[in-house]
C-alpha positions in Angstrom: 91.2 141.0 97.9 91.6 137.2 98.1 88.8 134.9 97.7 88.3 131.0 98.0 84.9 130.8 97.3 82.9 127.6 97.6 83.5 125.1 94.8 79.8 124.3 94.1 76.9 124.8 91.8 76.9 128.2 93.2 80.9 129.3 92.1 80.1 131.1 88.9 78.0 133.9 90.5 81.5 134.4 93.1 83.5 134.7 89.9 80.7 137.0 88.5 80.5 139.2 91.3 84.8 139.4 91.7 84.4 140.4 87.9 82.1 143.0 88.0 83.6 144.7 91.6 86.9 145.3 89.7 85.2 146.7 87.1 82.9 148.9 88.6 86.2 150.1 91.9 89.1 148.9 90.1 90.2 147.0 93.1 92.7 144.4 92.7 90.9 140.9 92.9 92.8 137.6 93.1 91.0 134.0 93.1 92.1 130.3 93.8 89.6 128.4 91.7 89.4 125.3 90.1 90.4 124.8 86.4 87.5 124.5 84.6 87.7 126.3 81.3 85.0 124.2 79.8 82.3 126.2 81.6 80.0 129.4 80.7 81.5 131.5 83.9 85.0 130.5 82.9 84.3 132.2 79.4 81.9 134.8 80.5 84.3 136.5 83.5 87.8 135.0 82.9 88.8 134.4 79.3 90.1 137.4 78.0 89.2 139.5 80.8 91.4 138.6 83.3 95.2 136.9 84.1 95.1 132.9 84.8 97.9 131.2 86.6 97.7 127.6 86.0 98.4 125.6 89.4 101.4 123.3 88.2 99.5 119.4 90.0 97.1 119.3 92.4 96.4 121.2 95.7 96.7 119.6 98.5 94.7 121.1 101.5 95.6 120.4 105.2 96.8 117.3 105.9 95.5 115.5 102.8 97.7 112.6 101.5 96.5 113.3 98.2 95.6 116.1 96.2 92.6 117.8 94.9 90.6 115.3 91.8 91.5 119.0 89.7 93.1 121.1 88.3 93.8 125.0 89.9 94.1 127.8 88.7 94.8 131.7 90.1 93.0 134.5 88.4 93.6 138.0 88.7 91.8 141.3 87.9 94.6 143.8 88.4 94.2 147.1 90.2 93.0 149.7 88.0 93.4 153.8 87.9 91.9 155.5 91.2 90.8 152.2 93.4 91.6 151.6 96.7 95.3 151.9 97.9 95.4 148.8 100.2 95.1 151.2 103.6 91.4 151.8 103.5 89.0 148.9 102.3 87.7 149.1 99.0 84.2 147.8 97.5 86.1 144.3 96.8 86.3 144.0 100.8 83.2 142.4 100.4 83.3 139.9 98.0 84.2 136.8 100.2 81.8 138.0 102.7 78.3 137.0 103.1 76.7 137.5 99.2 73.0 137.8 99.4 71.4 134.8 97.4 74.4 132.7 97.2 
């Protein structure tokens, strides 16, 4: 599962909720988010718990002459024992859908 969640207020209960689903399935989670290790959900879901990719400059979305004002980063929860194999949909199917209360 990919997900691009919304880069608001809100972000840290997407990240949350990518955390727990590959904890609870073991499906394989990847997420473009922005670099922001100064922040509890960054500590809380991320450090330690999952791989980061550093984005080397700044996204540039469309046809944007310049880039994002951040940094990016790509984190992955890898695919653990007995979750989905990729040809049925897993519980991460979900994730970037609608999230109740978000």
């Amino acid at each position: 599962m990919f997900c691009n969640p919304p880069y608001g207020r809100e972000i840290g209960k997407w990240v949350e909720k990518a955390y727990q689903t590959n904890k609870e399935s073991g499906d394989l989670v990847v997420m473009l988010l922005p670099a922001r290790t100064d922040t509890k959900w960054f500590h809380d879901f991320i450090y330690k718990k999952a791989e980061i990719r550093f984005v080397k400059g700044r996204l540039k979305f469309g046809g944007s002459k310049s880039g994002a004002p951040f940094p990016s980063m790509v984190v992955i929860y890898r695919k653990k024992g007995g979750a989905s194999d990729g040809k049925t949909q897993g519980a991460a199917a979900g994730i970037c859908g609608h999230m109740p209360g978000i």
